[in-house]
N, C-alpha and C positions, 0 to 999 in steps of 0.2 A: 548089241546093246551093252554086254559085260564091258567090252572094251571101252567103251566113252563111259560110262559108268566112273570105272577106275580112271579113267583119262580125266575126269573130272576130280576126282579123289586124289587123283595126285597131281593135278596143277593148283588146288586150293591148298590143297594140305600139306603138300610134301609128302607122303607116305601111298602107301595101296590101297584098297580097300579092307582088305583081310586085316592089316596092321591098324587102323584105322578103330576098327570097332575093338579088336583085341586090345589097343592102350588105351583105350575110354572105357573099356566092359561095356560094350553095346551088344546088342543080341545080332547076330550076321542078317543084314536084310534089312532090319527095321532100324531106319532114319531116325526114327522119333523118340530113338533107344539111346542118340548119340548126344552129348553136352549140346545147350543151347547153340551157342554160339558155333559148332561145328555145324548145326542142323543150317544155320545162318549163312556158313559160309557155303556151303554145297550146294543150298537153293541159289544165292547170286551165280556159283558158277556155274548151273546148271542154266541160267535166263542169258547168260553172257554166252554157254557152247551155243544155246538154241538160235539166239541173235548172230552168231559167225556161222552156221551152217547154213542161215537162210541168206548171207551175205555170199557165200562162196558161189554158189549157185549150181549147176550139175560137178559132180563125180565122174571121173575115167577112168577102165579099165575092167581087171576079172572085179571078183565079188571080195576075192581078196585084200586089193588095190583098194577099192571101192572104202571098205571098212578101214584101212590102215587111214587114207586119207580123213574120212571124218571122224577117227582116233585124234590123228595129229591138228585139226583144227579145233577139236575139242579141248585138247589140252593147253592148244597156246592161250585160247580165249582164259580158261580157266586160272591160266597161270596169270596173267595178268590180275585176276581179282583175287588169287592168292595173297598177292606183294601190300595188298591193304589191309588184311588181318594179323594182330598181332601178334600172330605166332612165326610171323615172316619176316618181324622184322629185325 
């Protein structure tokens, strides 16, 4: 879950998670702590990862594979609704 978490954080944002709340002053954890408009783009990209993972459809491999994979579908979704918030452009 951390990994798409962050995979998420850093296809909207450009940045980690950890940097994320540290240049906003958000409190680590709590969403509702971070700029509007951040709280805004994390929710699209979070409907956008959840919309491509039910698109891919099964995972192959260990539990490792497994996880890397829907890391990296997490991120490309997310990266694409990064490129429409202003801080992308």
């Amino acid at each position: 879950m951390a990994n798409a978490t962050n995979a998420v954080t850093r296809g909207v944002m450009g940045c980690n998670t950890k940097d994320l709340y540290r240049a906003t002053g958000g409190k680590k954890g709590k969403v509702a702590s971070l700029p509007e408009v951040a709280q805004e783009g994390l929710a699209v990209g979070k409907i956008a990862a959840t919309h491509a993972l039910n698109d891919s459809g099964t995972f192959t491999g260990n539990q490792d594979q497994v996880n890397q994979q829907i890391a990296d579908a997490t991120y490309e979704a997310a990266r694409e609704v990064g490129k429409i918030f202003p801080w992308n452009w």
